[in-house]
N, C-alpha and C positions, 0 to 999 in steps of 0.2 A: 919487637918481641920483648915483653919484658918477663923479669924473671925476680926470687927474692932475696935479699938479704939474709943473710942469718944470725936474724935477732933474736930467734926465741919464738916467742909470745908475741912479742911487739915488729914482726917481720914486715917491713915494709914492700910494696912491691917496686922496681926498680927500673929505668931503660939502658942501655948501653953506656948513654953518659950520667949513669947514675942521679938523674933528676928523676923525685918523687911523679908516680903516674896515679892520676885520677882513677878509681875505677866504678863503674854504674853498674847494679844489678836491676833486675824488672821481675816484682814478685807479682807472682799471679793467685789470685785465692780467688775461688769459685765456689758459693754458699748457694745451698736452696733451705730457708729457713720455712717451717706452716707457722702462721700464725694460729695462736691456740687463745689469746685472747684480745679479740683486736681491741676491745677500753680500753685494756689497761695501754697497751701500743703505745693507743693515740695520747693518750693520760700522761703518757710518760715523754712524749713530742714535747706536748703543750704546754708541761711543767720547762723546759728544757729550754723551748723560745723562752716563755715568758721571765728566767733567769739570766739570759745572754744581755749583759749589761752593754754591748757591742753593737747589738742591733741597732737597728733606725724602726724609727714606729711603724715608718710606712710597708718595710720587709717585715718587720713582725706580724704586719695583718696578713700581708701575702702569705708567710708561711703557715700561722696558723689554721687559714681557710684552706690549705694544700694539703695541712696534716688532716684536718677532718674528713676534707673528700676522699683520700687515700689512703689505705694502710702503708703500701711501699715510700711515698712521701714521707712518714711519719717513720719509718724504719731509716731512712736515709739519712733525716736529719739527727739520727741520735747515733749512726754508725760513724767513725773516724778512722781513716786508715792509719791516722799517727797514732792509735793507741793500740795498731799490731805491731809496730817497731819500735815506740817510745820503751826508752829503757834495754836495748838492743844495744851491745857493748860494740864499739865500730861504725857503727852507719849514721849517718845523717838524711832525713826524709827531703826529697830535693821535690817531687812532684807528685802529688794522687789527687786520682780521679776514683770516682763510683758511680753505682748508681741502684737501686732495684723497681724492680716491676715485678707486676702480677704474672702468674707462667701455670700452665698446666702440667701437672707434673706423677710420674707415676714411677715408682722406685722400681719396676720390674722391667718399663722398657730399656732397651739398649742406649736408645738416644740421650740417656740420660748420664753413662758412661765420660767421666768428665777427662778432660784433656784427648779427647780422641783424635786433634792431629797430630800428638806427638807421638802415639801408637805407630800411628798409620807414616810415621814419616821413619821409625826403628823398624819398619819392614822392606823399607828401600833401601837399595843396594848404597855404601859410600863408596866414591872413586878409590879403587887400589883393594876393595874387599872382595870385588869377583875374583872366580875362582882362575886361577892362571896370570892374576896381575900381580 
């Protein structure tokens, strides 16, 4: 178990023999974007390859041809998980993954209710919370 110091501000978290403890969090964000103008989308892909001084020519033609055939392609390659945490006092980005695709989507069904197993898991009982324990 660990527990924290009392730094302040700068409170460390702690284990029994007082050796600094790593700790991980796992953010979850779940987007349903419409595209409202897919040129510009893809416009703004294709400027975005063809600036990545990084590439290799042979992935620039891949991706360009990926952006054109796809709007979600084209949203993918200009989204970055590290510009939701860059600039985030404490954390360092250790691993992200994404991805989008095309979905049909209607704001009124229920299915569309985001994080519904964590609903569905605050309606189940925890050990020691029924009634008489």
């Amino acid at each position: 178990m660990s527990t924290y110091s009392d730094n302040g501000p700068d409170a460390t978290p702690v284990t029994s023999d007082d050796a600094p403890v790593t700790r991980y969090l796992r953010l979850q964000v779940e987007l349903v974007l419409e595209i409202t103008d897919d040129t510009e989308l893809t416009t703004a892909a294709l400027e975005q390859i063809q600036g990545d001084d990084q590439l290799p020519d042979a992935e620039r033609d891949r991706s360009r041809e990926a952006v054109r055939r796809d709007e979600s392609e084209a949203l993918a390659y200009l989204v970055d998980p590290f510009d939701l945490v860059n600039g985030v006092p404490g954390v360092d980005l250790v691993q992200a993954s994404w991805n989008s695709a095309h979905i049909e989507y209607d704001p009124d069904d229920e299915e569309w209710e985001f994080f519904d197993d964590e609903a569905e898991d605050e309606d189940e009982p925890v050990a020691g919370d029924e009634p008489g324990a």
